[in-house]
Structures are given as C-alpha cells and as structure tokens.
C-alpha positions as CSV (number, residue, x, y, z in Angstrom):
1,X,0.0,0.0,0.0
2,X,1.4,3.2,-1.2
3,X,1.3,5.6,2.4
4,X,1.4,9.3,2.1
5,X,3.9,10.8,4.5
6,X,2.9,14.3,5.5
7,X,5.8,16.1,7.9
8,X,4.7,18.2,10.9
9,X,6.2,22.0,10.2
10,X,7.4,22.0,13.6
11,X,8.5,19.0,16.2
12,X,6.9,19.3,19.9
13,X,10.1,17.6,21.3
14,X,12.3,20.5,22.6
15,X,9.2,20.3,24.9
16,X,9.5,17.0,26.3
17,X,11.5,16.0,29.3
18,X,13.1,12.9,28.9
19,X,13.7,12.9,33.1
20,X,10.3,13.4,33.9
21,X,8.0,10.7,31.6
22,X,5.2,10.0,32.6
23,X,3.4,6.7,30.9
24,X,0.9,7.7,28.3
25,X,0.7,11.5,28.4
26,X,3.0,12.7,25.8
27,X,2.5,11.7,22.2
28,X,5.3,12.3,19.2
29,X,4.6,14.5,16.3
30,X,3.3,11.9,13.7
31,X,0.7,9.2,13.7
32,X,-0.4,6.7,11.3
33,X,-3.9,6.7,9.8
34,X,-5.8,4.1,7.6
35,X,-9.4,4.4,6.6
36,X,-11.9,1.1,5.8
37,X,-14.5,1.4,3.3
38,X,-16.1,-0.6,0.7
39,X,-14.3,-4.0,1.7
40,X,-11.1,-2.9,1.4
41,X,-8.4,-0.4,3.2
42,X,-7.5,3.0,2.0
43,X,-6.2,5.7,2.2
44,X,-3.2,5.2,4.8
45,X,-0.9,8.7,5.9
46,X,1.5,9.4,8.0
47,X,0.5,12.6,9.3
48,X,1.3,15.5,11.9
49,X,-0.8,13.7,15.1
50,X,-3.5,15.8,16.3
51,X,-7.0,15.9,17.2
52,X,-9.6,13.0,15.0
53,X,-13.4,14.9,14.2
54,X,-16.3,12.5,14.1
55,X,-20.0,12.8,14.0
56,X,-21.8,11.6,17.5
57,X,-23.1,8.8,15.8
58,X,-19.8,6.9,15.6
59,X,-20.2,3.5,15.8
60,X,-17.5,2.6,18.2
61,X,-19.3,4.9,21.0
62,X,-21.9,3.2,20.9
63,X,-21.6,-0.4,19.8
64,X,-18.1,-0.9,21.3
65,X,-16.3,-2.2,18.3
66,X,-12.8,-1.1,19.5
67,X,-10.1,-2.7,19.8
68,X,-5.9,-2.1,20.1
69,X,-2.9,-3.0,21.1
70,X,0.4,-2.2,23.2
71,X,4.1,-2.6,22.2
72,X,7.7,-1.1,22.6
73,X,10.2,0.5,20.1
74,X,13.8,0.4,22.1
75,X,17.2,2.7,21.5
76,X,19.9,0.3,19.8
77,X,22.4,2.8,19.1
78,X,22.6,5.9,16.8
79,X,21.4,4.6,13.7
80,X,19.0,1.5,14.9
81,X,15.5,0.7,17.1
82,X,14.5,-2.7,17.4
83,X,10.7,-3.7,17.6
84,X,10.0,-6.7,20.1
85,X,8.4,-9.2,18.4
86,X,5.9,-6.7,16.1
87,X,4.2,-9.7,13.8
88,X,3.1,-11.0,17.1
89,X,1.5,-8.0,17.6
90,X,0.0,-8.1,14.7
91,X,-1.4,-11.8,14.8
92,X,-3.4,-10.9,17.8
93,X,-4.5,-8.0,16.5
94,X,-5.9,-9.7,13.8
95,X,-7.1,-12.1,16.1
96,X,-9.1,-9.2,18.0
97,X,-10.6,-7.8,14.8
98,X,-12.0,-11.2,14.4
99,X,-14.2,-11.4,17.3
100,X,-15.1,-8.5,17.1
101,X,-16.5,-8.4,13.5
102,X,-14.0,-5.9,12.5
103,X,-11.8,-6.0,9.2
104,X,-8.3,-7.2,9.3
105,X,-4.6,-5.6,8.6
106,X,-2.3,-7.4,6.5
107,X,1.3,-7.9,8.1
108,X,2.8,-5.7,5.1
109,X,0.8,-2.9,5.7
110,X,1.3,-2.7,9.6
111,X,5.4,-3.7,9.3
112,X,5.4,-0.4,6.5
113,X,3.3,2.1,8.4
114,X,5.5,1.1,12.2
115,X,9.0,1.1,10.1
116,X,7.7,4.6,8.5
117,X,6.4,6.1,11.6
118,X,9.6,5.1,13.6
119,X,12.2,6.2,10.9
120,X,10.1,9.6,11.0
121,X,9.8,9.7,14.6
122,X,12.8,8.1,15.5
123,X,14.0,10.7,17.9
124,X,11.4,10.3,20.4
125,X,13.0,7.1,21.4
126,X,14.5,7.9,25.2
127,X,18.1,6.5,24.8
128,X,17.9,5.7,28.5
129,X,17.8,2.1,29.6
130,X,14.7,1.3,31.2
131,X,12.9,3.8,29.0
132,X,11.1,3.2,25.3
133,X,8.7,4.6,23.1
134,X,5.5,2.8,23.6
135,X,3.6,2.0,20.1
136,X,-0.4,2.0,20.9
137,X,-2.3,0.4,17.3
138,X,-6.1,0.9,17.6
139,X,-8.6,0.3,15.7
140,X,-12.5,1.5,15.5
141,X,-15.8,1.6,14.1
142,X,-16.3,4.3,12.1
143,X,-19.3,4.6,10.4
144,X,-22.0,7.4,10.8
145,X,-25.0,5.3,11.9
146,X,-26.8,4.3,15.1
147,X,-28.4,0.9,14.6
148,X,-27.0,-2.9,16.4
149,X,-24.8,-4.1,13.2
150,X,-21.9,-4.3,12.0
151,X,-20.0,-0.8,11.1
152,X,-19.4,-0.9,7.2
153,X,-16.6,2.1,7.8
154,X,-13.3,1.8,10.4
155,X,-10.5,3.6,11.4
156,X,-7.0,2.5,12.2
157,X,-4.3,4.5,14.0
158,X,-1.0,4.2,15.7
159,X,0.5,6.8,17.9
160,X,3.7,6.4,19.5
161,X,4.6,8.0,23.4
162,X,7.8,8.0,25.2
163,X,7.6,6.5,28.8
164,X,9.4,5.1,31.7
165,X,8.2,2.4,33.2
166,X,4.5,1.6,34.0
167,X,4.6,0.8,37.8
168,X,5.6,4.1,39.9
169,X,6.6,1.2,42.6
170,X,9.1,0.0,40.2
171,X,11.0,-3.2,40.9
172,X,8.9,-3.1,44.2
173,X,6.5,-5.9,44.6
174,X,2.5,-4.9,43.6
175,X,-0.1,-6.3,45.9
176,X,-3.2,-7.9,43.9
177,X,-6.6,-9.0,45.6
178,X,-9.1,-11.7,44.3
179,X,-12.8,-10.1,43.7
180,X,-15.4,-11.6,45.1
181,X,-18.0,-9.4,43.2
182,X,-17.0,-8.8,39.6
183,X,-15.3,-11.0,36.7
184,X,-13.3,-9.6,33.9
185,X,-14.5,-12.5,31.4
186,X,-16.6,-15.7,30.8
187,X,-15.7,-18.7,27.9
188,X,-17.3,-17.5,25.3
189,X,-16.9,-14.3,25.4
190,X,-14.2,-11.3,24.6
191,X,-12.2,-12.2,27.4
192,X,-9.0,-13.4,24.5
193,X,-9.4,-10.1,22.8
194,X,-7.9,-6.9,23.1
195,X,-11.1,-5.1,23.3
196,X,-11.3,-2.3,24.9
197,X,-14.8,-2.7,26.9
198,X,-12.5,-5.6,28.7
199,X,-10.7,-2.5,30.6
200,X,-13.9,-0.6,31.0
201,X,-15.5,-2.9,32.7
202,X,-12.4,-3.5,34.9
203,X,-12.2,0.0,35.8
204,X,-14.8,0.0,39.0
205,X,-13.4,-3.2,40.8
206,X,-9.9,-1.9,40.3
207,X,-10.7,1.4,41.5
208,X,-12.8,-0.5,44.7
209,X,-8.9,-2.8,45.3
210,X,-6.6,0.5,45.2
211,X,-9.2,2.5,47.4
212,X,-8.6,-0.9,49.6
213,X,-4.6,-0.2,49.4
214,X,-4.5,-2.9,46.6
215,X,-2.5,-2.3,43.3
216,X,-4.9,-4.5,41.1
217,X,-7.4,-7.2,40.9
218,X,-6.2,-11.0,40.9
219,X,-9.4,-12.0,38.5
220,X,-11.0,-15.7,39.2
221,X,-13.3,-17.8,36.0
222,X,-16.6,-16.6,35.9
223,X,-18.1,-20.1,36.5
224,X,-16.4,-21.8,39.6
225,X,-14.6,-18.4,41.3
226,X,-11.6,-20.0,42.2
227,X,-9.0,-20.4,39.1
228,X,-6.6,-17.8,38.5
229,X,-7.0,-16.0,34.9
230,X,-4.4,-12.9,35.1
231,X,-4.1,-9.5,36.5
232,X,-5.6,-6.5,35.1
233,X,-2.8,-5.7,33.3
234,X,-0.7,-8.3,33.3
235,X,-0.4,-12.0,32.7
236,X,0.4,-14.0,36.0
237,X,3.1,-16.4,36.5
238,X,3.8,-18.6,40.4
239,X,7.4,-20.2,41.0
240,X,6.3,-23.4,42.6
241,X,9.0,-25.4,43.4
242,X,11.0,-26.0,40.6
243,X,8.2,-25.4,38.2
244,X,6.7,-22.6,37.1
245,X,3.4,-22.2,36.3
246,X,0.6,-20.2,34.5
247,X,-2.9,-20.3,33.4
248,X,-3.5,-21.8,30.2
249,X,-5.4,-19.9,27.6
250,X,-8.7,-21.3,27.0
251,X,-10.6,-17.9,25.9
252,X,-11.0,-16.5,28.7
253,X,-7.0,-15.1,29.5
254,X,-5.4,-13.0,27.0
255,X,-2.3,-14.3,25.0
256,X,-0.1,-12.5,26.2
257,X,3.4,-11.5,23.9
258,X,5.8,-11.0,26.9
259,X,3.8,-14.0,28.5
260,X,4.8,-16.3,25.6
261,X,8.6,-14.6,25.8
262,X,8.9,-15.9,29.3
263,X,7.5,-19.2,28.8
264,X,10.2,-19.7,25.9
265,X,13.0,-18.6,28.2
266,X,12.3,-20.5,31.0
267,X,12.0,-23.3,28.9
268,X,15.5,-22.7,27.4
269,X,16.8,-22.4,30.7
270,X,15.3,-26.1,31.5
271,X,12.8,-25.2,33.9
272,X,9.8,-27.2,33.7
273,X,6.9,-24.9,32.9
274,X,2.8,-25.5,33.1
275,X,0.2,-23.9,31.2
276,X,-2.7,-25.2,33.4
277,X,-5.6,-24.5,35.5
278,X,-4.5,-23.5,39.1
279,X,-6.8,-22.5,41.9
280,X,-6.4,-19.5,44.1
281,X,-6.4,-22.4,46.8
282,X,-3.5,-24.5,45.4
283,X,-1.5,-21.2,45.5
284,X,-2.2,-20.7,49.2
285,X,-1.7,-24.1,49.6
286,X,1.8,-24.0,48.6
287,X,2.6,-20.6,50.2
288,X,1.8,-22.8,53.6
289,X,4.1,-25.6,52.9
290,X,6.4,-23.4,51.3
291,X,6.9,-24.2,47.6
292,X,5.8,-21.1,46.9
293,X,8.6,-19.4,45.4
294,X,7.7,-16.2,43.8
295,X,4.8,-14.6,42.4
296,X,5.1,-11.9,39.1
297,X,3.2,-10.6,36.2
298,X,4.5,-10.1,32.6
299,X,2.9,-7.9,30.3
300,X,4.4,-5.0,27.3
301,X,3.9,-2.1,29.5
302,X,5.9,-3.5,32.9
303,X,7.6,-6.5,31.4
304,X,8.1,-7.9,34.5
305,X,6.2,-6.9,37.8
306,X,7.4,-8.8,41.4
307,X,3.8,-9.5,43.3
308,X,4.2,-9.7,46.7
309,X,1.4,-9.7,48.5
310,X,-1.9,-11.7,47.2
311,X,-5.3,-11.2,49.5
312,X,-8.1,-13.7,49.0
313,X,-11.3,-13.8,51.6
314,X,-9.4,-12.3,54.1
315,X,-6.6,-14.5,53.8
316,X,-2.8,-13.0,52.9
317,X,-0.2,-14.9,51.0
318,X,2.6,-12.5,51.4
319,X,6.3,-13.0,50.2
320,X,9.2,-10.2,49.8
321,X,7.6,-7.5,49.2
322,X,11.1,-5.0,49.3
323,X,12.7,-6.3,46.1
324,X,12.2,-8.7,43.1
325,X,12.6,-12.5,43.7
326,X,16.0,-13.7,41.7
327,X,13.8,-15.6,39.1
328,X,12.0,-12.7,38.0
329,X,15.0,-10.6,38.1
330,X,16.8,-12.9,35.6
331,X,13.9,-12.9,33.6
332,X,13.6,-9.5,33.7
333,X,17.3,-9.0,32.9
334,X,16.6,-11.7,29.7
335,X,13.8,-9.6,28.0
336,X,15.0,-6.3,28.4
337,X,18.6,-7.6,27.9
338,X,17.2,-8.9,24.1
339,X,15.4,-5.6,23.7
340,X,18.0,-3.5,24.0
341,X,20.7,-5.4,22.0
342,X,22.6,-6.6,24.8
343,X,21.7,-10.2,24.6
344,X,21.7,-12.1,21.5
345,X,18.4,-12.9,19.9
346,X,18.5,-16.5,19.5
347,X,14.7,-16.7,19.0
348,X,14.4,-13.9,16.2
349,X,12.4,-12.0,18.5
350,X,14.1,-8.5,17.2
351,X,12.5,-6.5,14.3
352,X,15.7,-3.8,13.7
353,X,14.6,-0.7,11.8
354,X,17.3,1.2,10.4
355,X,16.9,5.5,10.7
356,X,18.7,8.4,9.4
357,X,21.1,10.2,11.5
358,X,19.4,13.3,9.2
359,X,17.3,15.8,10.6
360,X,14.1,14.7,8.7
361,X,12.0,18.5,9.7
C-alpha cells in the first residue's frame, strides 16, 4: 500500500522532558492513519498527530467495536530501534478484529506504516535504559449510523509515546486482591481479545482494590470463582517449586506476547513450565508448605512486575515485598537484555529498523 507521509512543520520535542515521563501523556509528532471502506483499506498517511473529528453517531461509542494493542520500540544505538516481536502484535491484533466483527490488517501494511512512523519519529526514542517509546495500534468503528450491526466504515491509527516504566513502585512488589464481586471474562466471550470494553469494565473493581490499598485485581473464572486468569494488566506467572506455572489460555485469558517470551525462556533455561488450570487455593496451599517461590506478572507495558502480596477472603499470602525475587530478576534482565541489543536474539524475536542520523524536519 502506497502511504502518504505528510511532515509536521514544527516537532513538539524541545518540549518533552526525557527525566520526567510520565506513561501515556506525551505523544510524538506523527501518527499513522488508515481508513476502511467498501471492503477494502484506503487511504493510509503518516501525518502530523493531532486531534480526529467524528460525528456523534460513531459506531464505536456506541456499539463498542474497538479494539488495540500495546508494544515497545527500544534505543539500539545511533542509527537503529529494534521492535520486540511486532508480527506477534499483529497476529493478535488480527485475532481481536475477528471477534469483534471488524476487518483485518495485512502484516505488510502494519510492518510499512510502524518502520515509516519510527524512521520519521525516531528521535522520540528515550536513549535511556529502562525507558522506550511505547507503540499503541487501535482500531474502530467508524461509520455514521446508530443501529445494532456491523459498522461498514473503520479507522485504524497508531501513535507512539515516550515512557518510563508503567509501575511508579518500580521493581517493588504490587499487591493484587481476588474479587469476590465482579469477573473480567466468561468462555465465550471477549475475554481473548484486546477489546477495549475488557478495561472498561475493569475500571470500577480496580478502583474498589486500590481504594482498599491494593495495586490490582487477581481475576478468578466466571463459573467456579476459584481459578486464577491474570491480573488486570498483566499475565500472572507462580514459581512453585521448581516449576513454574501459569494459566492456560482457554478464551478467557489473554495471550499475552511477553507471557509467551517468558514461557520460551524459562523453557530454554530447563525449567519445567505449566500452562494449566490453578486454583487460588493451590497457590495458598503451597505458600503454607512453602513451595511457593515467587509470584510476578509479565505484560508490554511492565515486562516484569514482582507480586508480593496476594489477599483472597481475608486471607494473605505474602512473600518479599522489598525487592524482586531472583527468578523474575533474571527474567527481567533476559527480556529487556534482548530488547535493548545486549543479549543475543536467539529466537528472532528482534525486528531492527534502520533511521537516518538526518534531521528529517
């Protein structure tokens, strides 16, 4: 697809701070837009990023078809960024436009318009280690019309935003608690997507734990209330011995890409690793006879996250919470280590995209 590039006059970045980011508030001075009509996609531009105008009758307000995804562009050196695994990305982004009804994105088109946006945009990479430019893809219903159907018009973006890291606790342990009240998703349902009415509907319960002095909700299935599924924004992982374990993906849990990363690591390291149901009672099982190791989440925006404390009916299973357990560490170190160019990629993992060292505007 040919993309039209049109430059911003004037770049916003002698305004940003590179000391002081903050996750998600600044965007860089281009996004990407791509427009869905009559069965097919059209007109895609790179364009100064700004404000979008629709009519109140967007379909996405009011039907909900909208959908995205989360992913990290990371300072090589001087002339090179590397993408962390982008075509997964993409998969699953296909994967939500399919159940939601929505059109997909071929690989081409989405490798182009991220390669273009970050060779134009390249600069807005923090250098700092630790730091990256986080890539948001969404897409939406777009079509003027209030009626229960399937939009015939969409709208796909991606912005870019430099950040630190998501967790203003850092490397020091979250505390999750289960809900006795609320569910994020039932088999059958969106729970495998990337939808975004997942997070809406997660909003009130994780308000209800952090007004508790909780940093997120543990979720539990829908049917039984007593299998672990993830964390609101993360995937969840227990060190149980010498296995470690997570919950498998059966619809309901979202395939997470740093999820899958760790899973192949630990793996490679020859740790013995389960994708399987476990109850929130097995875990406080094996806190009390202590083969409970660690506890951490994994997800694009923290990578890793320590848990230290999990609350459940009352109950507390608590482990360190003053510093990351040396598994997570090492996994930690392992992901960010390929990322950043310091470890090799033995699992071609790394999209490089080459940039000028030219001042482009």
């Amino acid at each position: 697809m040919n993309i039209k590039i049109t430059q911003t006059d004037q770049s916003r970045i002698s305004e940003l701070d590179f000391n002081n980011l903050e996750f998600g508030r600044v965007f860089s001075d281009h996004m990407f837009e791509m427009v869905y009509r009559d069965g097919e996609w059209v007109e895609a531009e790179i364009k100064p990023y700004g404000p979008i105008t629709f009519d109140p009758s967007l379909m996405a307000l009011h039907y909900g078809q909208a959908i995205f995804e989360g992913m990290k562009a990371y300072y090589a050196d001087e002339d090179t960024i590397h993408l962390f695994r982008p075509t997964d990305h993409h998969k699953r982004l296909n994967n939500s436009a399919k159940r939601l009804c929505m059109p997909e994105i071929e690989e081409s088109v989405f490798m182009e318009a991220l390669e273009k946006l970050l060779q134009l945009d390249y600069k807005w990479v923090p250098e700092t280690h630790g730091h990256s430019l986080y890539i948001r893809p969404f897409m939406f219903a777009s079509e003027e019309y209030i009626a229960a159907t399937v939009s015939k018009e969409y709208r796909f973006y991606i912005i870019t935003s430099p950040v630190a890291a998501y967790y203003k606790e850092g490397f020091n342990p979250v505390s999750l608690t289960t809900s006795d009240e609320y569910v994020r998703a039932a088999k059958g349902g969106t729970g495998e997507a990337k939808s975004a009415g997942n997070y809406g509907g997660s909003f009130l319960p994780a308000r209800k734990a952090q007004q508790e002095g909780f940093t997120q909700v543990l979720w539990l299935d829908a049917k039984e209330h007593k299998y672990v599924e993830e964390v609101g924004t993360m995937n969840i992982f227990f060190l149980i011995g010498d296995t470690l374990i997570t919950p498998q993906l059966a619809g309901t849990v979202l395939p997470g890409v740093t999820r899958r990363s760790v899973i192949s690591l630990a793996k490679d390291w020859n740790l013995n690793v389960e994708e399987r149901r476990i109850s929130i009672d097995e875990v406080f099982e094996a806190h009390k006879n202590g083969s409970l190791k660690e506890i951490f989440g994994a997800g694009t925006a923290a990578v890793i996250s320590p848990v230290g404390l999990i609350h459940h009916k009352g109950e507390t299973v608590t482990l360190d919470r003053e510093k990351i357990g040396p598994f997570a560490k090492k996994m930690f170190d392992a992901i960010t280590g390929i990322q950043y160019g310091n470890i090799e990629d033995t699992h071609g993992w790394i999209h490089p995209v080459q940039i000028s060292t030219a001042v482009l505007y």
